[in-house]
C-alpha positions, 0 to 999 in steps of 0.5 A: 649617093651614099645616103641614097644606097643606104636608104634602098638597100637597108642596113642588112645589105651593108652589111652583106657588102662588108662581108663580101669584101672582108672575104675578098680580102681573104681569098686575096691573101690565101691566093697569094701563097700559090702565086707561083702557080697562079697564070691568066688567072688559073691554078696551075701545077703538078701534084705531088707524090701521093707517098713516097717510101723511103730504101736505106742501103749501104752508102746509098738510097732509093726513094719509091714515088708512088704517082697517081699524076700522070702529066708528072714528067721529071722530079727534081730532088734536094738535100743537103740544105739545097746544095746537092740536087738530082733530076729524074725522068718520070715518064708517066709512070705510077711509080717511080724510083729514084737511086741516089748513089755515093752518099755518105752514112748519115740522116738526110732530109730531102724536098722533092718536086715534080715538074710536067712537060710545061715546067709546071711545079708542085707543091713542095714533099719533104721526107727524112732518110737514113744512109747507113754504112761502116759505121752501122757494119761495126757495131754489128755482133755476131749471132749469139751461140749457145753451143755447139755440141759434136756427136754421131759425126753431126755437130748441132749448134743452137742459137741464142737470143738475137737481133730481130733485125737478124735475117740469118748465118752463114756457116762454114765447116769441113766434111769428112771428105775434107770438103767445106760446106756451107750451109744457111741458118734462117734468123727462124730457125733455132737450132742446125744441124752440120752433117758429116762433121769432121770433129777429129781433124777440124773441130772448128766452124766459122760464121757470118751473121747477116742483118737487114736494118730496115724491112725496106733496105735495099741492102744487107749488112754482113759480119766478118766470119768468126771461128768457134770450136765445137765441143765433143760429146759429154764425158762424165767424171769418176765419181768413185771417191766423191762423198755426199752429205746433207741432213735433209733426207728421209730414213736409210734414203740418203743423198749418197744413193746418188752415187752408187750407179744404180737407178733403183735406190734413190736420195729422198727429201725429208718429209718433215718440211716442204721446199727447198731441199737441198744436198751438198757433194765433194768432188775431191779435186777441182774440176772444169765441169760443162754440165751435169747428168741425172736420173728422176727416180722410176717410175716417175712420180712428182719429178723434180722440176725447178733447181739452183745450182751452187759451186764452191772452191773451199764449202764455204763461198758459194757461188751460183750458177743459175736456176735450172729446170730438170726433165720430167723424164725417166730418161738419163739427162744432160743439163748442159751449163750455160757457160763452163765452171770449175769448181771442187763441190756442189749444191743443188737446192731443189725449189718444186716438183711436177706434181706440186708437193712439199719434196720428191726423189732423185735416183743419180748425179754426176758432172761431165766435160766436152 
């Protein structure tokens, strides 16, 4: 019979037939996979979550299904390696969102099934988590202050670089009615201003600084409150004993004109060379300086721009205090320090002007504390 197949069909049919029963053999094998869903020869399951959204909170958890299987009743969750498990009422919902309370911080992986009224199962999605906790809460810093300046019964705080994981401060202070206020201060928001501030009987304020670590957590993490003292308004040193000095001027227009309170004379840089320029001043005494104050010369014409300020206990070791930049203003300035220094003398090396050129003016200088 064989010979006689052979002879009808032809040797392309054979091999038709061998096709057929390799791909036969294949099928055979990729159904095996889904025997479990496999009934009277049909295909049956649930289907899965079309995706699932993964809430981090404070020693808990909320996975958000997003279902568009409606016969989907109950899902079934594990982790832990399959030891801890939980089952959830779906009620044919679109989404679904499944709380897991109590769970110690740590990373999670977590295989979720759903199942329809016939306790038909699907196919297996697994997602990663992270729980956080005391952990996470410790290793949080306070938003960073870059000073708090009291005057005219406001105290202003403004707010250094941060977190972008920061959601923002809470700030506690007493009013002059002897009233504590709290006020809000949006990661946003740069500066705030605390109104009707008490500075003479309660200098301090405190804050907490509150993070939210995940755009989806369902929590939010808050640091203890922290006292800060905020500082008065600038008072500037007598300046009557100080001596400047320095080569680098032009004609009678020496650094001492600084010094004598008048913003008609000015300290003019040399015109024989160009950048930088610089000046030196003698306090006379050690002094714990918060900034320095000054004049551009008027009316304004190339003021001076970029700056390096240097201090030094003995005109010999110097140390710097960082680059600045002053005001293009005929306006007396307040250049506040980033952090306050003591020191007996001071430099400042001049580095540009607003106009481009090869050296500029300066009316005053002088040092203050808060």
């Amino acid at each position: 019979m064989n010979r006689y197949i052979k002879t009808l069909l032809g040797g392309s049919a054979l091999t038709t037939i061998a096709f057929a029963l390799l791909l036969h053999g294949a099928c055979s094998k990729m159904d095996s996979t889904y025997e479990d869903f496999i009934k009277d020869g049909s295909i049956m399951y649930t289907g899965s979550p079309d995706s699932v959204y993964v809430m981090p909170g404070n020693e808990r958890l909320q996975l958000r299904l997003f279902l568009s299987d409606k016969t989907a009743h109950k899902a079934r969750v594990y982790w832990n390696n399959r030891s801890d498990s939980a089952i959830f009422e779906l009620n044919q919902q679109s989404i679904a969102d499944l709380t897991f309370e109590h769970l110690p911080e740590s990373s999670y992986s977590f295989d979720i099934y759903l199942y329809d009224d016939k306790g038909n199962r699907s196919v297996k999605t697994t997602t990663v988590a992270l729980v956080y906790g005391s952990q996470y809460l410790e290793g949080l810093l306070p938003r960073a202050i870059r000073n708090a300046i009291y005057q005219n019964d406001t105290t202003t705080i403004v707010w250094g670089a941060t977190d972008p994981t920061v959601l923002g401060t809470t700030i506690r202070y007493i009013n002059k009615s002897g009233v504590e206020k709290e006020v809000y201060s949006p990661l946003a928001q740069t500066s705030i201003a605390l109104l009707d501030y008490d500075f003479e009987h309660h200098p301090d304020f405190s804050y907490s600084t509150s993070y939210l670590p995940d755009t989806l957590a369902i929590d939010t993490f808050s640091t203890a409150f922290i006292k800060v003292a905020a500082q008065g308004p600038p008072i500037e040193y007598d300046r009557s004993n100080w001596v400047a000095s320095g080569d680098d001027y032009d004609g009678a227009r020496v650094p001492s004109n600084m010094l004598d309170g008048s913003t008609s004379t000015v300290w003019h840089m040399s015109k024989s060379h160009g950048y930088p320029h610089e000046f030196m001043m003698d306090m006379q005494e050690e002094l714990e300086v918060h900034g320095f104050t000054y004049n551009q010369r008027t009316p304004l014409d190339g003021a001076a721009k970029l700056v390096e300020i240097y201090v030094s206990h003995d005109a010999e070791t110097w140390q710097s205090l960082g680059p600045y930049t002053f005001e293009n203003s005929a306006d007396k300035q307040y250049l506040d320090l980033l952090e306050p220094a003591t020191f007996r003398y001071f430099k400042i090396i001049f580095k540009s002007d607003y106009k481009s050129g090869s050296f500029t003016a300066l009316s005053e200088i002088a040092t203050y504390k808060r």
